[in-house]
Every structure is written in C-alpha cells, then in structure tokens.
C-alpha positions, -999 to 999 in steps of 0.1 A, spaced: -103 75 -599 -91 39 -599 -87 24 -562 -55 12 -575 -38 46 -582 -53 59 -546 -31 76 -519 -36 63 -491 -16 76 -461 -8 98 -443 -9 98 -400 -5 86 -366 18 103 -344 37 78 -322 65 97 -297 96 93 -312 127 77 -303 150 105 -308 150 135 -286 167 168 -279 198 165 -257 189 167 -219 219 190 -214 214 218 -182 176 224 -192 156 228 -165 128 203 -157 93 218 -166 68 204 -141 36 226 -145 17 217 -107 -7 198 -99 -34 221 -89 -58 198 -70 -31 174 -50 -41 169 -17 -14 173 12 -16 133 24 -14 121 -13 11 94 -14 39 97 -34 57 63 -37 85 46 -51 91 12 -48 129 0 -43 127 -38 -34 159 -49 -52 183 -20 -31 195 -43 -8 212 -67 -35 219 -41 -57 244 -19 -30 255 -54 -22 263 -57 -59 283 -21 -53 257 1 -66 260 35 -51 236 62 -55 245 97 -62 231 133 -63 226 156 -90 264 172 -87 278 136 -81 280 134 -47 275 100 -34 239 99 -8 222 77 10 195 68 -18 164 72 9 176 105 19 174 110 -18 141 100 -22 129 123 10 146 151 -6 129 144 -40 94 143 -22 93 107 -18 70 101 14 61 61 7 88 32 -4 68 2 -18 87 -33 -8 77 -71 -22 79 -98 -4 85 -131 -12 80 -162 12 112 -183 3 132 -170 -27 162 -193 -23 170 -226 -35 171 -259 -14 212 -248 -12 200 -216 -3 209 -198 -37 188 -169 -41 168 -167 -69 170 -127 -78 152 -100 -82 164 -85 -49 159 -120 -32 127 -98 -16 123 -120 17 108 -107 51 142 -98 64 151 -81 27 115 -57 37 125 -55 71 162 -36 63 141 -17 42 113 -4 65 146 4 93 161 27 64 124 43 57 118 49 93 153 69 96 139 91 68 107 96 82 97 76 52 63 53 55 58 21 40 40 -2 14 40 -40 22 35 -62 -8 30 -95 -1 33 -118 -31 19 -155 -14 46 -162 -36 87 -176 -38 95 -152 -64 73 -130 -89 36 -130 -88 16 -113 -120 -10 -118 -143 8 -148 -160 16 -169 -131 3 -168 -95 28 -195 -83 23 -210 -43 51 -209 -21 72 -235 -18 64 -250 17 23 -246 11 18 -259 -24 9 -297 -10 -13 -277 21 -48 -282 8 -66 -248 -2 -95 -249 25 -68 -255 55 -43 -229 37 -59 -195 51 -47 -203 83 -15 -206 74 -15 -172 52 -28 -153 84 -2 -166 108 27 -160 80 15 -125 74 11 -119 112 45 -126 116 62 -113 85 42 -75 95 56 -80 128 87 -82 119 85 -55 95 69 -32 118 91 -34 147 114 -11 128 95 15 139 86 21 102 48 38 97 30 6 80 1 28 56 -7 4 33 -4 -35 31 -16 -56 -5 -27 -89 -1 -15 -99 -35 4 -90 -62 -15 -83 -101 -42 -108 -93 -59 -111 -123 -77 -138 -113 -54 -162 -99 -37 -163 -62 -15 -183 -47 -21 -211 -70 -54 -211 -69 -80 -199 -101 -117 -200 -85 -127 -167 -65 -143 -186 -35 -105 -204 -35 -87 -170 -46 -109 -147 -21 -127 -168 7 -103 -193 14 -69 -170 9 -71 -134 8 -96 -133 37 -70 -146 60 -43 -121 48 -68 -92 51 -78 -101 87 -38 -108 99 -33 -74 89 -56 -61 106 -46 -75 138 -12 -63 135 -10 -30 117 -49 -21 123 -43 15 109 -28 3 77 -50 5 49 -50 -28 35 -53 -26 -8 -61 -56 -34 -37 -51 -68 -49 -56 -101 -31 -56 -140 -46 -43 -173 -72 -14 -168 -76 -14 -205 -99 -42 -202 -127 -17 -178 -152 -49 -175 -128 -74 -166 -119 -47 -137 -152 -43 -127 -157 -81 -125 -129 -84 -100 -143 -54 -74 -183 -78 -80 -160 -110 -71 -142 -92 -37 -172 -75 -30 -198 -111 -38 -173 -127 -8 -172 -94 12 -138 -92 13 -126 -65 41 -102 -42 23 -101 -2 13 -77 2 -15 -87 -8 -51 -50 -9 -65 -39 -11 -103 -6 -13 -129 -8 13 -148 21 11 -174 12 35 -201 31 13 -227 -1 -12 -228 -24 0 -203 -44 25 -221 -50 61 -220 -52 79 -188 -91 91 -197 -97 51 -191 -78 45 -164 -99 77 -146 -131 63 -159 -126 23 -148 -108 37 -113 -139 62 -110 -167 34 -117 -150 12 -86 -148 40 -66 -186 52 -68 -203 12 -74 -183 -3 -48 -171 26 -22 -131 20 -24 -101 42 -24 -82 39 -55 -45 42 -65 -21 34 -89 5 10 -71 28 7 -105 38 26 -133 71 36 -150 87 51 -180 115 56 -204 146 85 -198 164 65 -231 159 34 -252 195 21 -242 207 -7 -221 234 -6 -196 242 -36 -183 241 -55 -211 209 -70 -201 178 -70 -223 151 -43 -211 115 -43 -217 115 -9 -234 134 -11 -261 142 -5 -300 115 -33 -307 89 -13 -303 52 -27 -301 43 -3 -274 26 31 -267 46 63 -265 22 88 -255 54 108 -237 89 112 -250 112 83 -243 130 110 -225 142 125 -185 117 156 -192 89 125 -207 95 103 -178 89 135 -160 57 142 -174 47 107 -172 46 108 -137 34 139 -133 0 131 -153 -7 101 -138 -5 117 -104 -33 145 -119 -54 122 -132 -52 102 -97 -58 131 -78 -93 142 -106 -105 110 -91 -102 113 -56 -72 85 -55 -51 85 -25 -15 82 -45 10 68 -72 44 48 -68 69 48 -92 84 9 -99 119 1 -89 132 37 -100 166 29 -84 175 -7 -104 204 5 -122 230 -14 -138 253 -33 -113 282 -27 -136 287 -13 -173 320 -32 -181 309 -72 -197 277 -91 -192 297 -115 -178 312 -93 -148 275 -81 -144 259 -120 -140 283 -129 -114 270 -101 -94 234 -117 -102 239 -146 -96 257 -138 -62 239 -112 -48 203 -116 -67 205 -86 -81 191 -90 -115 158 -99 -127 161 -138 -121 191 -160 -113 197 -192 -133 191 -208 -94 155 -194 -97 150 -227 -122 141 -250 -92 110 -225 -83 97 -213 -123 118 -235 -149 96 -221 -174 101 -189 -174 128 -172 -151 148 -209 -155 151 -202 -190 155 -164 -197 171 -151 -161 197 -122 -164 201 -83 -154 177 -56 -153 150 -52 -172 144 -16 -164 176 3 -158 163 28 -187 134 32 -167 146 40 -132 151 73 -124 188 73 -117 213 72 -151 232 39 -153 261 52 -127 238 53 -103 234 98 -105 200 109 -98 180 122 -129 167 158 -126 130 136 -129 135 123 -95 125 159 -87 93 154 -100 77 142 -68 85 176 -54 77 198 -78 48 188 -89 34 201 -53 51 234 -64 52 234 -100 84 246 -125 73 261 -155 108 267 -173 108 285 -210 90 262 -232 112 244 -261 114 210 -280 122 176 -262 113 153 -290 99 149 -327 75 126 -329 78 99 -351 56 100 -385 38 67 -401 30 71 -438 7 42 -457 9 44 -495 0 23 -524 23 4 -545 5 20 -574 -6 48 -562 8 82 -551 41 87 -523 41 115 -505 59 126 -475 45 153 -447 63 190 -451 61 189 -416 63 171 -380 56 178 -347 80 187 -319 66 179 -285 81 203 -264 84 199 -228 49 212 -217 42 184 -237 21 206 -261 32 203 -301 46 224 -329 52 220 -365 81 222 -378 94 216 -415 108 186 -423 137 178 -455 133 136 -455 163 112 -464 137 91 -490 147 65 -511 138 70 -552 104 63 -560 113 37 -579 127 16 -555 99 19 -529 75 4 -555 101 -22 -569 102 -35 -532 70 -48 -527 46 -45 -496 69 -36 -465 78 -6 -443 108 13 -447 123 38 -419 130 68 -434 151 97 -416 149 133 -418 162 163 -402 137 191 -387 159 225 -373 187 204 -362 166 175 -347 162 139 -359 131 129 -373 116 91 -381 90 86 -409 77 43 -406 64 44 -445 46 15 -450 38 6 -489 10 -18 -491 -10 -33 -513 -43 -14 -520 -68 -32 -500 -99 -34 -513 -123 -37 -478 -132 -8 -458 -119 -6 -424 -100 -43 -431 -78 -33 -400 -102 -20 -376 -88 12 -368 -116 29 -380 -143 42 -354 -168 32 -378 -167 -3 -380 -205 -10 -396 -190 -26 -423 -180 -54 -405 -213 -77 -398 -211 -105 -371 -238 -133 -369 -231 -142 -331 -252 -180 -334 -228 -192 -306 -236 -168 -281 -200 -152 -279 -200 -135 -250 -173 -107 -256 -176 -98 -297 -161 -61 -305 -136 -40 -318 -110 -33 -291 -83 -11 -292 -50 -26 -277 -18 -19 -294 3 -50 -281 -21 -71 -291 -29 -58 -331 -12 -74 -358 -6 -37 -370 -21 -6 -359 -39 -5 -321 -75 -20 -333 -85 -55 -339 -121 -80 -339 -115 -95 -303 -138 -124 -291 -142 -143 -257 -165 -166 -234 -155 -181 -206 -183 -207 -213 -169 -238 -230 -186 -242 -262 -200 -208 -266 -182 -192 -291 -194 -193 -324 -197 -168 -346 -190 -152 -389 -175 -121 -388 -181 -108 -429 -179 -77 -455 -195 -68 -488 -173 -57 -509 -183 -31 -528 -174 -19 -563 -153 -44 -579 -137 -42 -609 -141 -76 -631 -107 -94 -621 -90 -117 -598 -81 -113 -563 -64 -128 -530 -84 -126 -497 -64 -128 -469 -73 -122 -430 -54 -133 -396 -65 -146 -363 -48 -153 -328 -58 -166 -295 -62 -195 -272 -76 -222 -250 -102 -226 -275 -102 -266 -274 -115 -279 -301 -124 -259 -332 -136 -246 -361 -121 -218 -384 -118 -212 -416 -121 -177 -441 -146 -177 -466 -157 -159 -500 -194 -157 -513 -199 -146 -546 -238 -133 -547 -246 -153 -512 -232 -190 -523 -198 -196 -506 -176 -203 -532 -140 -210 -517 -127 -216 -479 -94 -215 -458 -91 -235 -427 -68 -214 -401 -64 -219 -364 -57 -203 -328 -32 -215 -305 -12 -189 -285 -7 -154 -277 8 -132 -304 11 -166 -324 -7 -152 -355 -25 -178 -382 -28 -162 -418 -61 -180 -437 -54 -169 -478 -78 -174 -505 -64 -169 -538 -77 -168 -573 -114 -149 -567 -130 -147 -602 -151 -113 -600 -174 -107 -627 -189 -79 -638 -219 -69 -613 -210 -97 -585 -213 -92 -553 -181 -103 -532 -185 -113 -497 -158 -119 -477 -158 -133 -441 -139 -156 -408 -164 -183 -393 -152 -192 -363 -163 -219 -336 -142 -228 -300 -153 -253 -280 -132 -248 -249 -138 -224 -218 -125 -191 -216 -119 -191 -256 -100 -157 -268 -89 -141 -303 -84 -115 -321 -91 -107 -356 -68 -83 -374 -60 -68 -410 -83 -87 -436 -71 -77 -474 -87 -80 -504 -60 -71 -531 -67 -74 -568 -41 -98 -585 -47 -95 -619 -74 -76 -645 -99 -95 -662 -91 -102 -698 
C-alpha cells in the first residue's frame, strides 16, 4: 500500500465542551478514603470586599441570600486564602483592581473568618498588584531601596501588616512569603538577592508575630519536575526557614496529577517539607457573564481531563485533594471561587463598577504600576466560569464538595459529558468517522455510546485542502464534537513528537545544550501536547542538529517543512536542512523570538531519486543565556511524482 492512500487517524479523547444538563442531579462525590481530619480545605476569596461593594450578593442553593463565609463553613470550607498587596492605588489614590487586596482589604477578611470560626492564609505578594511567573514587580515605595538594605524593610512591613491582620482574632495557619516565584521576587532575579537578601527577612517577621503559623514558599508550573526541584536546592543552598513547599496546580497546563504526586513526593522526601497545593480551579461552563473575557474559554489550547461542567469542577477538586492526601500534603485551596460577575446587563455598566470599586481583574488606573500588561488589557473577571457560584451569585451544588468528600455521595451513575473526538486523515487517503464516543459519566468512568455524525461529503473534505473541520453529531440525545483534521500525508515518523518512541529523531548535542528532549506540554505544542524542547541557562551553550532519515521514498519531489519557537537566545543560528546521501543539499534560515511566536523554515523542490537516502534535519545555535525552544511538527509531503 502506497503511503499516500494511508489512513491515518483515528484518537485522542479531549473532554468535551458540551455536557448533559445539570438539572436536580445529585452531586456524585465518591470520598476520599485517606483524608486526614486537619487537612485544609481552602478557598481563596481576596476580591469579596470590592465585589459586595460592587453589589454582589451571595446566595444559597434555594436562593436565599447568605453571608458567603457562612457559606463556605457550611460547605466545609475551614481555610480562606487572602493576597496582599503593599500599595495597589494610584498616586490619586485610584485603585488598581483585582480586589484592591491591601492590608486593611486582608484584615476585613480575617474579622469575617474569625466570626465563622474560619482560619486563614496570608499571601503576601512584595508586590502593588499581581505577582506570578511573568512579572515579580517591587512595590512602589521600595523599588529605588537597594536590594542588600531592603530585607529590613520586608521584615518590619510584614511584622506590621500580620499584626494587623491577626488582631482580628482570626487563627493565622499559614503565611507565604511570595507569590508563584519562579525565580524572581520582588524585583529581584538572583537567588542570593531572591532568598538571602528578601525572603529571609519575611520568613523571620513571621515568625516573630504568628510563631505557630506555618510559613510556605509558592511556586508555578509542576510540569517542569526539575525546574521544581531546582528551586527547593536554591531555598534549601541559603537555608531558608520555612515548612510548606506550595504549588499552582491548574490542571489546564500543569500536567497530570501522577506528576504533580511524583515532583510534590520528591521535595517532600529530598528536602523534608510539607507540601500543598495553594491554587487550582476549574470550569462549571465555557460562558462568560460579565462580558469580560475569561481564561477558559471556546479558544481552547488547554487540557480537559474533567468535564467543563458543575459535577467536573466537582471532581476536579475532589482528585486533587486525593492525590494531596496519597502524598502526605497538608491541604488544597480553591482560587477566587466567589468572583462572579458584578452585573450581567452591558460591559459598560459592569467597568464602572471596576473601575470604582476594583472589582475586576485590573483597572485602566493600574497603568501607572504595570503599563504593559494590566495598562493595556484591564477589564472584568477572568474566572466567573470558574468560581463556584453561577453568575447571580447562587451557590453551585460543587461548593459542597469540600464536605462531601469527607463523607462521600455516590448518587446513580449516568452521563455528564461526551468527550470530544479528534480524527487525522489523509487528503488521499481513506475518511472514516468512529461508530462510537465516550460518555464520561459522573464517576468520571467512560462508556461508549453510538454515534450518527453531521459530516460534510467526501468530496469536499478533500477539495479543501489541509485544515480541521468541527464536525457535530448526536449520541442518545447528547451533543457530540469530532475536530477532523485532513492533512497532508507526512512522510517522517513521529514528525510531531507525540509518539513515545522518539528514536527516530537523532540529536548531535556539539553545543552542550543543557535541556534537549521531548516534552509533553500542550500550551506550548504547535499541535498535539509533544514537541523537541531545548534550554541552557549558559550563554552560548546551545548548539545542536536535530535530524531524520527518511525512509522509503518513492522517486519524486517534495516540500520539507518544520517549525521552531522560543527566546532570549541572542544571537543565532538556525536554519532546516536536507541531505541527500550525507551532502546537504538545500537550507532554510528560520529564527526564535517570542513565546508562542512560531517561525516555519520550508524547503521546497527535493529531487528524490530512486535509492537516495533523504535526510532531513533543524541546526540550531543560541548564543544568549537562558536560550529556550521548541521544535514541533516537521513534514515531509510529496509534491509531485517523478516523471
């Protein structure tokens, strides 16, 4: 059988975007056998203040209107997570958003958790507004302090910012010293600056004042296990005095829970730390309600592994709790479950409550502070289909999940979603569609059920050319979403990566490349979840050819295509390349500049004869520090017969 006339396709099971209706079903929660009685169960709720100031009012199940921390109690909530920010106003004393999170914002807070009987989570940014991977922004009034006198000031800030907090009466358990510190801090990028001559200072104010709180360190992006086990050798190299190991853990690009359990498990045993999960969140629905962008949304990009639905948000929550407590970690908290929409008339009813009250993401005033980002691209909520509340402000039945998860609720078994189908088939080769799809149902197991698809002729399919058509079908009553992707046959084995064998590919590593592997991350593939990545942080160590024989060519001509993205790689070198029996015989220069910016190199017109050997490859050199890429979908199509 010709390659060409090959069918391809068939799999992938992403969870799908239409569900059952939620209706009066009751919540399946199956318990969590092994949860110890102190494990925290958090929530954080920073942005409440702004957003009842804003006329949000929270609700019960049956519509009553409730105090929302009463809620939260009821719901098994025992720990409310609160940020704070040093200054996050304006010099006219604008706030900047996102819950304008100040001391005296944490302090109401803490007074409402102590009435409840609720303990607390201190998260101190070092920061006017939001602290993350990306940017790690100094306050305001200590960005000209130089970094070796600037501890000082960071203990006598904290001292008084946890004093204030604590004379609520509120039960301080656990205070961060930082916010997603993936290797930045307060403005500062070394670890003697980030650890010895910053967090130190934090670590010891707390201490002082709330000397039973357990003081945790927060980190971003457990996917990547070494880079986690890099930052416990930094804190632990400048003998940093914490306890809690802390991590993101949003399932949409974080990885699988199996990862997160292994990377949380390594710290645990190498270093001797408690570990948690201090964020995670997920989808009830994939609309908006304030009229407000979201994160989660019809773009997709992002892992599903639970229905985008109340009974998957549910189970979201509940698993990452298990797999906390297989581990030994001391809790989970839920982020900003109550940030509903301020309003669900006009966008423009909705940003004069932001902009008043701070109660969306980012104000336009927030400009002064980050005119890059939250200057530019301020607005609402960027979560209100995540929070755990429906847009009115009613609880969902999955802010019961808390609870029952101590208990457990095994209700009769039956569908919550379809998953979603992906089909890759040749131009010239065979279409087929699956006869069936699975239902995940709300044990999250699967069943198949038959399928009757929507398709276009086959005609047109092939007349269109490489793209990806959605394709909709109807299995017993629910929706279903086939993603059939015709393609060009390609030639190369595994020329996407997302193979497990990948000993096809061979890499001459003469630069000394320090990080050179397949990796699987789906929000940063071209297509698919695996790509080629590369780093060293190094300058002018990365340098490598990453090439394939290609075997069994017919005589002809064909088009080699493969594309790259990254960054701070300086000055460079990269181009594809074909060999034809070991002499390179064409090139095509492409580049790296930018995250998700991807550069296509294309090599068109490869003679083949009959009994060459066709080697196809990326040489890559970077002469800047910290140089990063990633390698995704090389193609080799054929483009015409030989006569």
């Amino acid at each position: 059988m010709k390659n060409g006339h090959r069918f391809l396709a068939i799999l992938a099971l992403a969870l799908a975007l239409t569900a059952a209706a939620v209706g009066e079903e009751a919540l399946y929660v199956r318990k969590v056998e092994n949860l110890p009685a102190d494990f925290w169960m958090g929530m954080d709720v920073s942005s409440v203040t702004a957003l009842e100031a804003s006329g949000v009012t929270y609700k019960d199940e049956t519509g009553e209107t409730r105090d929302l921390f009463e809620l939260l109690r009821e719901a098994g909530v025992n720990l409310v997570r609160v940020r704070v920010w040093n200054d996050p106003y304006d010099s006219e004393g604008h706030g900047y958003g996102g819950g304008n999170c100040d001391v005296a914002n944490a302090a109401a807070i803490a007074k409402r958790c102590a009435a409840q009987g609720i303990s607390l989570m201190v998260d101190f940014h070092y920061s006017d507004f939001w602290a993350d991977p990306g940017k790690q922004m100094a306050p305001k009034a200590w960005k000209d302090i130089p970094v070796k006198k600037r501890g000082e000031v960071i203990r006598e800030w904290t001292k008084e910012a946890l004093t204030e907090i604590a004379s609520t009466g509120v039960h301080v358990a656990l205070v961060q010293i930082g916010n997603e510190t993936n290797g930045m801090f307060c403005g500062e990028k070394t670890w003697m600056n980030i650890v010895f001559r910053q967090m130190k200072y934090g670590c010891e104010a707390v201490r002082e004042v709330c000397p039973e709180a357990k003081i945790a360190v927060h980190f971003a992006n457990p996917e990547n296990g070494e880079q986690y086990l890099t930052y416990a050798d930094k804190l632990a190299y400048y003998e940093l005095d914490y306890d809690v190991f802390a991590t993101s853990y949003y399932p949409y690009w974080h990885g699988s829970l199996e990862n997160l359990k292994s990377v949380l498990s390594a710290i645990q045993e190498k270093y001797g730390k408690q570990v948690m999960v201090a964020e995670t969140s997920y989808a009830w629905t994939l609309e908006d309600g304030d009229f407000s962008g979201n994160t989660i949304g019809d773009q997709g990009g992002y892992e599903k592994p639970w229905p985008i639905t109340v009974q998957g948000q549910a189970n979201e929550v509940r698993d990452v709790a298990a797999a906390m407590a297989d581990i030994g970690g001391i809790g989970v908290c839920y982020w900003e479950g109550a940030w509903v929409p301020v309003g669900t008339e006009s966008w423009e009813e909705n940003s004069a409550r932001w902009e008043q009250f701070g109660s969306g993401w980012a104000s336009s005033y927030s400009a002064e502070y980050d005119p890059n980002d939250a200057g530019k691209y301020y607005g609402g909520s960027a979560c209100d289909n995540q929070t755990m509340f429906d847009f009115s402000g009613k609880a969902l039945p999955s802010l019961q999940v808390f609870r029952l998860m101590r208990e457990g609720q095994e209700t009769e078994i039956r569908p919550d979603a379809i998953a979603d189908t992906h089909v890759v088939c040749d131009l010239n080769g065979v279409i087929a569609f699956p006869e069936t799809v699975e239902a995940v149902m709300n044990d999250n197991s699967r069943v198949a059920l038959p399928v009757i698809w929507e398709a276009p002729d086959e005609a047109t399919l092939r007349s269109g050319g490489p793209q990806t058509y959605t394709v909709r079908g109807t299995a017993e009553g629910m929706d279903a979403v086939c993603y059939l992707q015709m393609i060009e046959y390609n030639y190369l084995l595994n020329g996407g990566f997302e193979d497990a064998d990948d000993s096809m590919w061979r890499a001459d590593n003469f630069g000394g490349t320090e990080q050179l592997y397949v990796e699987e991350k789906l929000t940063d593939s071209l297509a698919g979840s695996r790509h080629y990545h590369f780093y060293s942080a190094a300058a002018r160590s990365v340098g490598f050819d990453l090439e394939q024989d290609a075997a069994g060519l017919l005589p002809g001509t064909y088009r080699y295509a493969i594309s790259v993205m990254g960054g701070d790689a300086g000055e460079q070198e990269i181009y594809a390349y074909v060999k034809i029996n070991g002499e390179i015989i064409a090139t095509a220069p492409t580049e790296i500049t930018s995250w998700n910016s991807w550069h296509t190199a294309v090599i068109e017109g490869i003679t083949v004869g009959e009994g060459d050997t066709v080697t196809v490859g990326l040489h890559v050199v970077c002469q800047g520090a910290g140089a990063w890429g990633k390698i995704d979908e090389a193609m080799l199509n054929r483009q015409q017969e030989a006569d």
